[in-house]
C-alpha positions in Angstrom: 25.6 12.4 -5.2 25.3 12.7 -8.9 21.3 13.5 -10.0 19.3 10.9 -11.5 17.9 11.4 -14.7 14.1 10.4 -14.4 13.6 9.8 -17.9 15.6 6.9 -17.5 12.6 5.3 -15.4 9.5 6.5 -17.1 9.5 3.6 -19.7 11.3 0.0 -19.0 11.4 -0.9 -22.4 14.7 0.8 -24.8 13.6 3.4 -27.9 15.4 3.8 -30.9 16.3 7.2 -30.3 17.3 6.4 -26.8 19.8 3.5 -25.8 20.5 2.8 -22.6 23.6 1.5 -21.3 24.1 -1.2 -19.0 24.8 1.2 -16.0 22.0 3.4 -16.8 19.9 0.2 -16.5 21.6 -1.1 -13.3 20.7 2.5 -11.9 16.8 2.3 -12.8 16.5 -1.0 -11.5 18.2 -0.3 -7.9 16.1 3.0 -8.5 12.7 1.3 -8.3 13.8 -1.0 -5.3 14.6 1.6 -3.2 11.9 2.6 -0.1 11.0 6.2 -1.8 10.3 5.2 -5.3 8.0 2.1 -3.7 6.5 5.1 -1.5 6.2 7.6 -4.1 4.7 5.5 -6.2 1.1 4.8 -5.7 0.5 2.4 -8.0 3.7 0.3 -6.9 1.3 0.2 -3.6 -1.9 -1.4 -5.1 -3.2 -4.7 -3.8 -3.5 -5.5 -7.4 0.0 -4.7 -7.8 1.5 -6.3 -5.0 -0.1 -9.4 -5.6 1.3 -9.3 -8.7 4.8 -9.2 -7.4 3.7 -12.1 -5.1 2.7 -14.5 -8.1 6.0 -13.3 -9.7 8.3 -13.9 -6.7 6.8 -16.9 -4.9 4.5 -18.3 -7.6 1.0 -17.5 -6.4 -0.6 -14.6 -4.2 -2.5 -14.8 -1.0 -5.4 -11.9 -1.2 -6.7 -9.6 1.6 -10.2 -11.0 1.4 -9.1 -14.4 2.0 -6.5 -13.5 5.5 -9.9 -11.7 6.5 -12.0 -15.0 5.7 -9.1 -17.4 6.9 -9.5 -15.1 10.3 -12.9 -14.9 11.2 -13.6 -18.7 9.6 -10.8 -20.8 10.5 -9.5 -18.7 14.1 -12.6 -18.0 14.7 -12.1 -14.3 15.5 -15.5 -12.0 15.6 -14.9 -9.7 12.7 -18.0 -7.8 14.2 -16.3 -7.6 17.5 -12.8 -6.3 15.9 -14.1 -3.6 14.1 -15.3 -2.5 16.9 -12.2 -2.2 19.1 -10.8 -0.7 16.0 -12.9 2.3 15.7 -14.0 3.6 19.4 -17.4 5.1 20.0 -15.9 8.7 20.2 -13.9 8.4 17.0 -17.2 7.0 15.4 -19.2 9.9 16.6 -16.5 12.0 14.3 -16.6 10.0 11.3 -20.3 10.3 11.7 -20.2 14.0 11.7 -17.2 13.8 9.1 -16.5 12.7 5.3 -12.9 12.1 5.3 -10.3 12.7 7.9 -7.2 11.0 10.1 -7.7 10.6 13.7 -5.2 9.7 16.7 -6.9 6.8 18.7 -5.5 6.1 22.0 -2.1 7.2 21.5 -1.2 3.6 19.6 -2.7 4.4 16.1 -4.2 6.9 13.9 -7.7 5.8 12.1 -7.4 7.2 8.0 -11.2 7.4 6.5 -12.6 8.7 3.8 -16.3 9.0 2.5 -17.2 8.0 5.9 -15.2 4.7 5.5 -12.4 3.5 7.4 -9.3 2.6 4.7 -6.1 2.5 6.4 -4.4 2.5 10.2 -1.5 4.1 10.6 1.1 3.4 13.4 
């Protein structure tokens, strides 16, 4: 496997001093659409990025805030309710006593929170 050179994907646009050639461009862009530079990447990951690339690629972008509203308004699920089977009264008795952490939670998910906030699961 030949080594990328990552200078190639620091800037999309060409310089004067630097041309690139048409493989070199074919290689950044299957670069950036491959699972580790999307991982890597933290700012690929931003909700304010992806729906970004949802406007782009369909036109217009569904946000987080509205699926939650759609859920607890339209389905009528108890948001109060969910976040409770989310976090269980042990793992809040942690948090409580914690500022930032990851805990397992029943063997099905792990619980990510930080500043005494709950911001990701992980399965």
């Amino acid at each position: 496997m030949s080594k990328i050179n990552l200078n190639y994907f620091k800037n999309d646009s060409d310089s004067k001093d630097e041309k690139r050639t048409k493989k070199d461009r074919k290689r950044c862009e299957n670069y950036k659409k491959n699972d580790f530079y999307r991982a890597s990447n933290p700012e690929y990951n931003s909700r304010e990025n992806r729906e970004d690339r949802e406007i782009k690629n369909k036109g217009f972008a569904v946000t987080d805030h509205a699926i939650a509203r759609y859920y607890e308004r339209v389905e009528g699920v108890n948001m109060n309710a969910l976040k409770e089977s989310i976090v269980p009264d042990s793992v809040k008795i942690f948090i409580c006593t914690h500022k930032n952490g990851e805990l397992p939670v029943k063997d099905k998910y792990r619980i990510r929170f930080q500043n005494k906030k709950v911001v990701t699961i992980i399965t």
